[in-house]
C-alpha positions in Angstrom: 5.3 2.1 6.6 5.7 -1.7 6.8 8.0 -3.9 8.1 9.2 -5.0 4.2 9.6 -1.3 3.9 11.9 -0.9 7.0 13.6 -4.0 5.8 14.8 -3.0 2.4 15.7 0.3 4.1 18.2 -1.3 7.2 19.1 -4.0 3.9 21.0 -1.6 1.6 22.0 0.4 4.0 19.8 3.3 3.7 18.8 6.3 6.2 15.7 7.1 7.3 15.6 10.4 5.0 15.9 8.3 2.0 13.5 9.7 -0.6 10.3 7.0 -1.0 10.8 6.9 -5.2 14.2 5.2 -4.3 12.9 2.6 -2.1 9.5 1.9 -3.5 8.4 0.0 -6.5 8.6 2.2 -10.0 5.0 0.9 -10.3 1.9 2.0 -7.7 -0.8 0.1 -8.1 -4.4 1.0 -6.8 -8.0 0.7 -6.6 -10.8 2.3 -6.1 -13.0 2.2 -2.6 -15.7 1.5 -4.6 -14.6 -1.6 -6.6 -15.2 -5.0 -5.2 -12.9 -7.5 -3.7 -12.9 -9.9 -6.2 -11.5 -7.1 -8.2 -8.4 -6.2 -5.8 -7.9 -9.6 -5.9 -7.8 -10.7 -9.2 -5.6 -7.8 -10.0 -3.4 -8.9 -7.1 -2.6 -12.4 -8.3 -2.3 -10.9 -11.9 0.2 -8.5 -11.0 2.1 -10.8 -8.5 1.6 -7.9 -5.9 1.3 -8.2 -2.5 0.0 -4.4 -1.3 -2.6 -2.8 -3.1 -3.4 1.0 -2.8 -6.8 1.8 -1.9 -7.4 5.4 -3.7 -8.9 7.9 -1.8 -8.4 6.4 1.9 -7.6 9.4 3.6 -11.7 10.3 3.0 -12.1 6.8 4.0 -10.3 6.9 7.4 -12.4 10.3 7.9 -15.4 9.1 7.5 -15.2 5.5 9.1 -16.2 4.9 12.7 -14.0 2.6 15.0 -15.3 -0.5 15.6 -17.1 -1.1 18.7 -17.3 -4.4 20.6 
């Protein structure tokens, strides 16, 4: 959830149990964990987008370790 999220929700109006497909962009665009960053962004500025889904981040999260200082 993000704040742009929240805000196009309380913008039109909508409740909280509005289904995501209504909300969200038609298109989801992602990559892969494995790609490299010039990749995501190149196929940011292409695409004009401003959130890209990184596939596979559930396994990501699971498998990270928090950072230490």
């Amino acid at each position: 959830m993000t704040q742009r999220f929240c805000n196009k929700i309380a913008a039109n109006g909508l409740s909280l149990d509005t289904p995501d497909e209504k909300i969200i962009s038609s298109q989801l665009f992602m990559i892969n964990p494995n790609e490299p960053i010039s990749t995501a962004t190149e196929r940011m500025t292409d695409k004009k987008l401003e959130n890209l889904q990184l596939l596979g981040m559930e396994r990501f999260l699971e498998s990270s370790r928090p950072l230490t200082r």
